[in-house]
Every structure is written in structure tokens, then in C-alpha cells.
LUMDOTI-542157 format. One record per atom (N, C-alpha, C): residue number from 1; residue in one letter; chain; x, y, z. Coordinates in steps of 0.2 Angstrom, whole numbers. Example, Ala and Ser with C-alpha at 12.3 -4.5 7.8 and 13.67 -1.06 7.14 Angstrom:
2
{marpa 1 "a" "A" {66 -28 39}}
{marpa 1 "a" "A" {62 -22 39}}
{marpa 1 "a" "A" {66 -16 39}}
{marpa 2 "s" "A" {64 -11 35}}
{marpa 2 "s" "A" {68 -5 36}}
{marpa 2 "s" "A" {64 0 39}}
***
This chain:
122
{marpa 1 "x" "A" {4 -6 0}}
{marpa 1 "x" "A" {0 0 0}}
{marpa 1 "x" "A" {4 6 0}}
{marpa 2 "x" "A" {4 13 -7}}
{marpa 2 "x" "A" {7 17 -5}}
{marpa 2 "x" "A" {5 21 -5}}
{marpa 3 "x" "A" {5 27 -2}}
{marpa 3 "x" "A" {3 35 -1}}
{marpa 3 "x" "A" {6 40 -2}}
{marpa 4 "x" "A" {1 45 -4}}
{marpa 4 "x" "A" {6 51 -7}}
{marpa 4 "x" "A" {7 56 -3}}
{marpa 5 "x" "A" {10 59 -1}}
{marpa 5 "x" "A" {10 66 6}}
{marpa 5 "x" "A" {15 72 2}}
{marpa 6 "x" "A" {12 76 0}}
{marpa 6 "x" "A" {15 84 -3}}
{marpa 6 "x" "A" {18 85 -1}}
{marpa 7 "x" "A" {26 89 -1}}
{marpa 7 "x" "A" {30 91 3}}
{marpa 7 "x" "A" {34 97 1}}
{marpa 8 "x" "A" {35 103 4}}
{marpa 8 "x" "A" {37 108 5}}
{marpa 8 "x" "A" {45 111 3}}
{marpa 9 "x" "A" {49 102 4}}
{marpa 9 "x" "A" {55 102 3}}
{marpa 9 "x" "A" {57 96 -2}}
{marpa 10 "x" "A" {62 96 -3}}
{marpa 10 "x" "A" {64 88 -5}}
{marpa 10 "x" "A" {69 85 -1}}
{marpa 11 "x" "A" {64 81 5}}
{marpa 11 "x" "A" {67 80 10}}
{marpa 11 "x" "A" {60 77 15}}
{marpa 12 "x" "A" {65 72 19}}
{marpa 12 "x" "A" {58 66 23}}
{marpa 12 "x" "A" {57 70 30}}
{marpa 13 "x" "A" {60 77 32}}
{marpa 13 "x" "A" {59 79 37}}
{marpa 13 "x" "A" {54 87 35}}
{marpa 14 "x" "A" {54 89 29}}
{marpa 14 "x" "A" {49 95 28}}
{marpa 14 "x" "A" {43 93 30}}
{marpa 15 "x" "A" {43 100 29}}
{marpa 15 "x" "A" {35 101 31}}
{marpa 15 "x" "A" {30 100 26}}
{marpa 16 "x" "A" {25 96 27}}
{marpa 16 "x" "A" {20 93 22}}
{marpa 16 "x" "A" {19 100 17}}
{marpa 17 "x" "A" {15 100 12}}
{marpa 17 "x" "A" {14 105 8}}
{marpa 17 "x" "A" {7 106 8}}
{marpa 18 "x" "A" {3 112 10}}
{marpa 18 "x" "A" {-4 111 9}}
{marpa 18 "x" "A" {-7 111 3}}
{marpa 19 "x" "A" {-4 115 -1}}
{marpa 19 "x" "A" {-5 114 -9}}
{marpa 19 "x" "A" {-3 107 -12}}
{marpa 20 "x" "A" {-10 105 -15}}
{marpa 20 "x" "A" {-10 98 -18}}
{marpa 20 "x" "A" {-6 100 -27}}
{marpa 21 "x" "A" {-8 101 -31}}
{marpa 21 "x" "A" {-7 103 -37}}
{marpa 21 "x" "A" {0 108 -36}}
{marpa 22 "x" "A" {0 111 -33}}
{marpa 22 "x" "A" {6 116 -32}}
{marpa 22 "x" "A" {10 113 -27}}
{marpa 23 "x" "A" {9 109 -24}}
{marpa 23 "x" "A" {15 106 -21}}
{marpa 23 "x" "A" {24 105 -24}}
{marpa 24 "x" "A" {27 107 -18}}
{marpa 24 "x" "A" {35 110 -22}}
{marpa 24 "x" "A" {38 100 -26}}
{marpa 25 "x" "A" {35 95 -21}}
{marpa 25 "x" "A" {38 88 -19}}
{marpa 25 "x" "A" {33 83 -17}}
{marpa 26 "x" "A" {33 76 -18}}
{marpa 26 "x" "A" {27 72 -16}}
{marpa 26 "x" "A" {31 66 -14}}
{marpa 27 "x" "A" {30 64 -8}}
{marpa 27 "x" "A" {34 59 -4}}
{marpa 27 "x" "A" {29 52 -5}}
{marpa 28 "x" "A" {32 46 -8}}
{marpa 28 "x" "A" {30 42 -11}}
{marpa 28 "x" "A" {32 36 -5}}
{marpa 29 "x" "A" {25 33 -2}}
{marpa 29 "x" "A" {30 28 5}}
{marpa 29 "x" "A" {25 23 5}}
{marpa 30 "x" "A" {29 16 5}}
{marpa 30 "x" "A" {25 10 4}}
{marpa 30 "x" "A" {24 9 12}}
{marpa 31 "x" "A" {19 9 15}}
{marpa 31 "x" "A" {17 9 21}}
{marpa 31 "x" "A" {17 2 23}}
{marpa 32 "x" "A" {21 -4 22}}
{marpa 32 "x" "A" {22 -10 24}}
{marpa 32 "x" "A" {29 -11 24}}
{marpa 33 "x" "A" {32 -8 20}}
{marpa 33 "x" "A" {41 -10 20}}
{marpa 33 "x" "A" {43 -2 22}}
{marpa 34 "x" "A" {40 3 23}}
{marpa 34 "x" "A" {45 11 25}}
{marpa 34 "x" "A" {49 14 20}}
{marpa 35 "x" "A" {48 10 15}}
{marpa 35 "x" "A" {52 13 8}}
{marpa 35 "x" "A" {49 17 6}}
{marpa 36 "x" "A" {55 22 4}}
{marpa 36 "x" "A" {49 29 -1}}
{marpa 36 "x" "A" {53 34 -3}}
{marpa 37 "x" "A" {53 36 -7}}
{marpa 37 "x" "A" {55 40 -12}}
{marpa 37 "x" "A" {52 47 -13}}
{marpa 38 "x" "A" {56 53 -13}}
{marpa 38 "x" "A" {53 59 -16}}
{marpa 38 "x" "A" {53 61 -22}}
{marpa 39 "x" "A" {46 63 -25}}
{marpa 39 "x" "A" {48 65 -32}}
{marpa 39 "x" "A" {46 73 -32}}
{marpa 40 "x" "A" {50 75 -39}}
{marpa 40 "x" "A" {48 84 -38}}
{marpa 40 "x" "A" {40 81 -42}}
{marpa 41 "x" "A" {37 86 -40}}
{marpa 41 "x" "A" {30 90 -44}}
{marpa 41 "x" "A" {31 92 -50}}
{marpa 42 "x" "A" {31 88 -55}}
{marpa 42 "x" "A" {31 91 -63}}
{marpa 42 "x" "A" {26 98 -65}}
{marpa 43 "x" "A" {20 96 -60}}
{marpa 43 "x" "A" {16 100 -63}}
{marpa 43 "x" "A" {14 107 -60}}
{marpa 44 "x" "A" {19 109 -54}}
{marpa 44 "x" "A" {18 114 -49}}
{marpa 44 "x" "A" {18 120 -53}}
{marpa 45 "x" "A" {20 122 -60}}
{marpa 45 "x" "A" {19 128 -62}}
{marpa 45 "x" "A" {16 127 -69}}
{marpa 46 "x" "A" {12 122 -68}}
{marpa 46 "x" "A" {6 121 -73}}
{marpa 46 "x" "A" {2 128 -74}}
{marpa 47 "x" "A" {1 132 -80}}
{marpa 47 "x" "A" {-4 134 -78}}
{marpa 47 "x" "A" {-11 133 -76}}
{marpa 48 "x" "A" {-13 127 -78}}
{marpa 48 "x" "A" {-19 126 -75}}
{marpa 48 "x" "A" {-19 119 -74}}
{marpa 49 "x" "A" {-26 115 -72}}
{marpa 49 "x" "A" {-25 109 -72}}
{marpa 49 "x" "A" {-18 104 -70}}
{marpa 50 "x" "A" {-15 108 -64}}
{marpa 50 "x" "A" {-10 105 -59}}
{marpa 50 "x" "A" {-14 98 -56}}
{marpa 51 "x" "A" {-18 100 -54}}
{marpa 51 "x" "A" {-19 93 -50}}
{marpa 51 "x" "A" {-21 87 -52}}
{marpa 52 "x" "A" {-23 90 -60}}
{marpa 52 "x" "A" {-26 84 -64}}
{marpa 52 "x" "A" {-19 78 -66}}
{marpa 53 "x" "A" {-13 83 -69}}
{marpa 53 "x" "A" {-7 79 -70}}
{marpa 53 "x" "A" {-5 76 -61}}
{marpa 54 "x" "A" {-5 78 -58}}
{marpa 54 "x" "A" {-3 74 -52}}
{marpa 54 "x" "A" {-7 69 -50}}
{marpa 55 "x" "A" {-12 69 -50}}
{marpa 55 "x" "A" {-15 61 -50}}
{marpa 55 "x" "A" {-12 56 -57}}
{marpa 56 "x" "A" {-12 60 -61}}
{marpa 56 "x" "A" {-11 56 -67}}
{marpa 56 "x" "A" {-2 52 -65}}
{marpa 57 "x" "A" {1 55 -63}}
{marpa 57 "x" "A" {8 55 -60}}
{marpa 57 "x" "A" {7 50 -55}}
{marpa 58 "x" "A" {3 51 -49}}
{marpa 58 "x" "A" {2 47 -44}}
{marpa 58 "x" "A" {-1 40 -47}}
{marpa 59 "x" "A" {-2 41 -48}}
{marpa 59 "x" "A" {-6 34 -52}}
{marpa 59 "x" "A" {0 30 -56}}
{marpa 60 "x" "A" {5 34 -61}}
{marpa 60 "x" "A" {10 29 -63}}
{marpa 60 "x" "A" {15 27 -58}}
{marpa 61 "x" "A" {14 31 -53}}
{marpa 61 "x" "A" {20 29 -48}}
{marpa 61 "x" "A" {15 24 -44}}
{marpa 62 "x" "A" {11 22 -43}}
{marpa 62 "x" "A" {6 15 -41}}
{marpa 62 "x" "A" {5 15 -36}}
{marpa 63 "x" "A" {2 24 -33}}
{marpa 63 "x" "A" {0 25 -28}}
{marpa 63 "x" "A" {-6 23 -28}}
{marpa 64 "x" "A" {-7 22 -20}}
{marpa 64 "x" "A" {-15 19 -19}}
{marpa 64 "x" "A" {-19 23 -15}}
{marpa 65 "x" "A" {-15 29 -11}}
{marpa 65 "x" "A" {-20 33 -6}}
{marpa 65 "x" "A" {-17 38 -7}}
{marpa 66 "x" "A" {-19 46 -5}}
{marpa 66 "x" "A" {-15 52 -4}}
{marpa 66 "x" "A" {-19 56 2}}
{marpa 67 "x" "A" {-13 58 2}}
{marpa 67 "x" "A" {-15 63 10}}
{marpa 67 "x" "A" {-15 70 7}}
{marpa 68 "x" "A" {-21 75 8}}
{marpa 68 "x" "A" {-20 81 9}}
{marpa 68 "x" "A" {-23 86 12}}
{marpa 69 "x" "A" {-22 95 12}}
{marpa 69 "x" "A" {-26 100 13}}
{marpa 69 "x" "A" {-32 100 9}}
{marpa 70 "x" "A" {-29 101 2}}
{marpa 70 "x" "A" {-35 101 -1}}
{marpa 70 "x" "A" {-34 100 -9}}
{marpa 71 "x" "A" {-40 99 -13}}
{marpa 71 "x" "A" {-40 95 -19}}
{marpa 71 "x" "A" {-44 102 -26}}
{marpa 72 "x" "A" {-42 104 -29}}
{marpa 72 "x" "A" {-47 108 -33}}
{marpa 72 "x" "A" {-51 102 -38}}
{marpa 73 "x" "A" {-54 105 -41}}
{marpa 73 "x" "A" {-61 103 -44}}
{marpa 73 "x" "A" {-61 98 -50}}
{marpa 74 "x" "A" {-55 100 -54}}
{marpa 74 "x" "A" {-52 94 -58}}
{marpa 74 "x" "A" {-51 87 -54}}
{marpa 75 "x" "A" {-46 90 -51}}
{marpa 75 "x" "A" {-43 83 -47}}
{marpa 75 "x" "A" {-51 80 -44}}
{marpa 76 "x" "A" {-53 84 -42}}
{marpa 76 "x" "A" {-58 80 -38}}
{marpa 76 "x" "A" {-62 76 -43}}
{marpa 77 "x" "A" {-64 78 -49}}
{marpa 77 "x" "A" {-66 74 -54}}
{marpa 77 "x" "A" {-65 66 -55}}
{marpa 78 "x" "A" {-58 67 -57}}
{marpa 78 "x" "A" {-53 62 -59}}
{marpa 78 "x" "A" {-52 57 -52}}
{marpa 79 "x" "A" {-52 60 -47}}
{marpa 79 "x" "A" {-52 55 -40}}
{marpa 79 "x" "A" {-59 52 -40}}
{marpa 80 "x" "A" {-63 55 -41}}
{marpa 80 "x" "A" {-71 53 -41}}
{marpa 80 "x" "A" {-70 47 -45}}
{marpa 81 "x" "A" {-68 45 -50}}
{marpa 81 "x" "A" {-68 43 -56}}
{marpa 81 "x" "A" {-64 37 -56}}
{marpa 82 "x" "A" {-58 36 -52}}
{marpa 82 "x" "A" {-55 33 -53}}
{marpa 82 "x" "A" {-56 30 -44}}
{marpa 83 "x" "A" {-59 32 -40}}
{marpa 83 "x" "A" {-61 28 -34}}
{marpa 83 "x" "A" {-53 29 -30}}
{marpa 84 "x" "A" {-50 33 -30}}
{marpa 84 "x" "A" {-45 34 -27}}
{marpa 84 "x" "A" {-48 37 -18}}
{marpa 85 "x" "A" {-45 33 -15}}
{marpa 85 "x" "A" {-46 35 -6}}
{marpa 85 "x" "A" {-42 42 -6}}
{marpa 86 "x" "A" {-44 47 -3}}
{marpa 86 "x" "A" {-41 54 -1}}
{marpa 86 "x" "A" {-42 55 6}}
{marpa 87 "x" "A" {-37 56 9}}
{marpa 87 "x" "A" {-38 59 17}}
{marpa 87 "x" "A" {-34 65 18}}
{marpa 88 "x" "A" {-40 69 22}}
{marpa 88 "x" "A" {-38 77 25}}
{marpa 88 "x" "A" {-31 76 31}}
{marpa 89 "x" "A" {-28 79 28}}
{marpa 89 "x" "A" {-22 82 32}}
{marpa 89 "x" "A" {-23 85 40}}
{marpa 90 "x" "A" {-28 93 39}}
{marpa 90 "x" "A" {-27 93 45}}
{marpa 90 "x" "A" {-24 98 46}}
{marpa 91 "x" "A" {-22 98 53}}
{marpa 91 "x" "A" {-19 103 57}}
{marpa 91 "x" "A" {-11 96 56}}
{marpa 92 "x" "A" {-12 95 52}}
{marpa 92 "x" "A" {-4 90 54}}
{marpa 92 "x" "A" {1 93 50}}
{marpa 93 "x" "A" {7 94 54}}
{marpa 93 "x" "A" {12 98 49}}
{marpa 93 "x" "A" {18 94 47}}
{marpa 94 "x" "A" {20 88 50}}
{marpa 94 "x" "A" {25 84 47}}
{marpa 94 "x" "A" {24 76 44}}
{marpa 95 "x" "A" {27 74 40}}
{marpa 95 "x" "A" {27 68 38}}
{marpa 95 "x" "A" {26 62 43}}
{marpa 96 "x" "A" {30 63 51}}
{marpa 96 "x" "A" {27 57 54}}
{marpa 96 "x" "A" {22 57 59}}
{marpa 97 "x" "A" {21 62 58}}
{marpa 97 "x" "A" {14 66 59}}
{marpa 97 "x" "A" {9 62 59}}
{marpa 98 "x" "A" {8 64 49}}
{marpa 98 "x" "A" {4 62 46}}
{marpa 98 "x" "A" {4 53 44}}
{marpa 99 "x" "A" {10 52 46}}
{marpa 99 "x" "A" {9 43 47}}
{marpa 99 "x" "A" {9 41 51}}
{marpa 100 "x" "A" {9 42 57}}
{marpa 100 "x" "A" {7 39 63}}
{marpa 100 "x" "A" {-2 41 64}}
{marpa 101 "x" "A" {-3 47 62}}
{marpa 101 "x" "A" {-10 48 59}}
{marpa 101 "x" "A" {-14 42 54}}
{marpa 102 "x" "A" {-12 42 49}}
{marpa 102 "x" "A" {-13 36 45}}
{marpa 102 "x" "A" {-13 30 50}}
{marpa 103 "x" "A" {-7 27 51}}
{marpa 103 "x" "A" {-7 20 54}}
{marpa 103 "x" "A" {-14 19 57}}
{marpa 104 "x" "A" {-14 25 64}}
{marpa 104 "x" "A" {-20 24 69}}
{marpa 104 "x" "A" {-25 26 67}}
{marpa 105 "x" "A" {-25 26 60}}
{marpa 105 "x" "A" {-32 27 56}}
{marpa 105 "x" "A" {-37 34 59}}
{marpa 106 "x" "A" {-32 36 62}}
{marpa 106 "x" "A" {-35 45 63}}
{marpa 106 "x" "A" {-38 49 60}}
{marpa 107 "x" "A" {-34 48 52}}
{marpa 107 "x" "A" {-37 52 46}}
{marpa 107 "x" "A" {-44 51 43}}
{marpa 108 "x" "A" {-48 56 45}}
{marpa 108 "x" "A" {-53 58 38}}
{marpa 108 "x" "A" {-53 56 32}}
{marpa 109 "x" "A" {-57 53 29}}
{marpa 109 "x" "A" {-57 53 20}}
{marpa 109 "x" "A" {-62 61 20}}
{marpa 110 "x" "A" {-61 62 15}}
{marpa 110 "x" "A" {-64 67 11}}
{marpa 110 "x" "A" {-69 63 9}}
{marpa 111 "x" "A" {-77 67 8}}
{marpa 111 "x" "A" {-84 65 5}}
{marpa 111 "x" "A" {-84 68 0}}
{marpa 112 "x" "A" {-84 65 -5}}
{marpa 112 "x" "A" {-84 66 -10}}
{marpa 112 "x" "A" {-93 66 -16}}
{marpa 113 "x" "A" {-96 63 -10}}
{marpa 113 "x" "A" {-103 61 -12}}
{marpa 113 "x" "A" {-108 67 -15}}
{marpa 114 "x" "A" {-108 73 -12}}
{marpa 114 "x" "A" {-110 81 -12}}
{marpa 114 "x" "A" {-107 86 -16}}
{marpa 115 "x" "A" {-101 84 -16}}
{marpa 115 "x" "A" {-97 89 -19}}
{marpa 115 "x" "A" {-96 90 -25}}
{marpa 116 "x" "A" {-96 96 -29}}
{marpa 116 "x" "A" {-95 98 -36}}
{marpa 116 "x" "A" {-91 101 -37}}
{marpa 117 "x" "A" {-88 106 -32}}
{marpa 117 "x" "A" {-81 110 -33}}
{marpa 117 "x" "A" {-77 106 -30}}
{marpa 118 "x" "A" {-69 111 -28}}
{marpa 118 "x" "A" {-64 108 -24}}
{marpa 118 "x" "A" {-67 109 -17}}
{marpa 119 "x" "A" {-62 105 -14}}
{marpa 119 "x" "A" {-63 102 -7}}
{marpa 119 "x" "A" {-58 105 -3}}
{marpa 120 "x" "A" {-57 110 3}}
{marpa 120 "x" "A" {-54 111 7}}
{marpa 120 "x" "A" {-55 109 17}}
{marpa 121 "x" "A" {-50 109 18}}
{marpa 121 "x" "A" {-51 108 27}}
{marpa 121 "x" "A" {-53 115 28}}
{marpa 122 "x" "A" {-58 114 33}}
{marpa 122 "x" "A" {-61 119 37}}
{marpa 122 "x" "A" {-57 118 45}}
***
């Protein structure tokens, strides 16, 4: 099982990114072996539809879950569509943070049942 988590830096100790689409870095971690990889964000200075090529990217990299702040409206589409699990981030600001969140199943998914535009944490 692996997860996506945005990152701020290129580096396992930054600080998450709350920007999905515009994230600077996306930390790629196989949640049974602790292996994981950072890759840059191809699409952070897309003009539009950032987060549309980042799911498409997460998807070749053979992610299975992603963690974030928030999602715009494309992406939201495409994750509708393709059944991909999404979980709110939060008020969490680091990587083990957010996986010790994960592990203890703390994390929120995102509803996605209602929703037409992007999704933010309130």
C-alpha cells in the first residue's frame, strides 16, 4: 500500500505542503516496507490543471492513497472517477505526523458524495 503526502521540501523531514497541485515535492511511501521515495512535482507551475497531471503521475508511480489539505475541482473529478481514497491532512504539519495519523487510522477521507467544486479543510 502506498501513499502520497505533498512536501514543502525535497526531504523526509519538511514540512507537508498544503497545496496539492502546487506542491513543491510528493513523498511516495510504501506503508508496509517504509520505503519511499521523493519526487519533484512536474506539474507545480502548470498553468492550470495541476492537479489533474498529479493524480495522473500518482497513479504511474502506483500510488494507492493520498493525503492532503485540499483538492481543486479537476482533481476532484478524476479521483471521483477513478475511486482513489483521499484523506484530510489537518492541522498535521510533518510527515510522521501524518503517518502515525494514518497507521492509527485518525485520518478523515474526504466526502466526496456532495461535492462539485474543490474540497478544502475547514
Amino acid at each position: 500500500m502506498k501513499i502520497a503526502i505533498a512536501l514543502e521540501e525535497n526531504k523526509y523531514e519538511s514540512q507537508v505542503d498544503k497545496r496539492f497541485g502546487r506542491a513543491a515535492y510528493f513523498l511516495i511511501i510504501d506503508i508496509e516496507t517504509k520505503k519511499y521515495k521523493i519526487v519533484e512535482n512536474e506539474a507545480k507551475n502548470e498553468v492550470s490543471g495541476a492537479g489533474l497531471k498529479v493524480i495522473r503521475n500518482l497513479i504511474a508511480w502506483k500510488v494507492d492513497e493520498i493525503v492532503a489539505e485540499e483538492v481543486g475541482p479537476k482533481a476532484v473529478m478524476l479521483i471521483k472517477e477513478l475511486e482513489i481514497p483521499i484523506y484530510k491532512l489537518g492541522n498535521i504539519n510533518k510527515v510522521e505526523e501524518v503517518l502515525k495519523a494514518y497507521n492509527q487510522k485518525k485520518l478523515k477521507k474526504f466526502d466526496f458524495s456532495n461535492k462539485c467544486q474543490g474540497l478544502k479543510m475547514v
